[in-house]
C-alpha positions in Angstrom: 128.9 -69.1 -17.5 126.0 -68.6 -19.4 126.5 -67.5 -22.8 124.6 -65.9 -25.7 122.3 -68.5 -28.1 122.7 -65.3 -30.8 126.4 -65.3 -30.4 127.2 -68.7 -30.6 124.9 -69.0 -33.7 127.3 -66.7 -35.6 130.6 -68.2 -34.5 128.9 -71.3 -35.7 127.9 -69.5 -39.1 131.6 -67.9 -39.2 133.1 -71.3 -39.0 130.4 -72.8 -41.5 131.7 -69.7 -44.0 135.6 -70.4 -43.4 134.8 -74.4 -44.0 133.1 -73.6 -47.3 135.7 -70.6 -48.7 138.5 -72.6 -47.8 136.7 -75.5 -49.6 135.7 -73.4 -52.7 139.6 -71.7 -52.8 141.2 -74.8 -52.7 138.6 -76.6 -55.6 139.4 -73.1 -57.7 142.9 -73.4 -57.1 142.8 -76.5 -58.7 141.3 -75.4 -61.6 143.5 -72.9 -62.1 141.5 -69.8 -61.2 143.6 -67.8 -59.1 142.2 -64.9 -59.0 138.9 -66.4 -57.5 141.3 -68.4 -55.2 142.8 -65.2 -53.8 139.6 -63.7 -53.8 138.0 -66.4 -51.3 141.2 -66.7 -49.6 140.7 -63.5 -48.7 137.3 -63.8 -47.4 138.5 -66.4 -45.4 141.5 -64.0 -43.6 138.8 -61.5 -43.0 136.3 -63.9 -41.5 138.7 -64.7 -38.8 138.9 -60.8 -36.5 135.4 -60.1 -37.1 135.0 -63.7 -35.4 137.5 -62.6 -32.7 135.4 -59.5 -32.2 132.0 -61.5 -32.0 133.7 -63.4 -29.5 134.9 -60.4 -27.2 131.6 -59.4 -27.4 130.3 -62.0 -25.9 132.5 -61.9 -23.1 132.0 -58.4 -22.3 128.4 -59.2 -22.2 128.8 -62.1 -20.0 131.2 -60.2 -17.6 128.6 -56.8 -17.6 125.6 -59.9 -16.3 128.2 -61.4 -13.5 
């Protein structure tokens, strides 16, 4: 159950990117700037398939090598 150094390097960039525009919606929120909050709130939904997808990926390439 070998899996891709690539593949796990962009779930772990995906993550770093949801950590940091949940971080920046919740400092704007604060502040009042909701339009920048729903703007990075967002970002933050659509980070989550393309992560799901990078992830299936991954298993279909680990399942074609089997």
């Amino acid at each position: 159950m070998k899996h891709s150094y690539l593949m796990f390097g962009i779930l772990c960039a995906i993550l770093m990117l949801n950590i940091i525009f949940t971080q920046y919606m919740v400092h704007q929120y604060f502040f009042e700037n909701y339009r920048t909050a729903i703007v990075f709130g967002a970002l933050n939904i659509i980070l989550f398939p393309v992560a799901i997808l990078v992830y299936k990926k991954d298993q279909k390439a680990q399942r074609r090598e089997s």
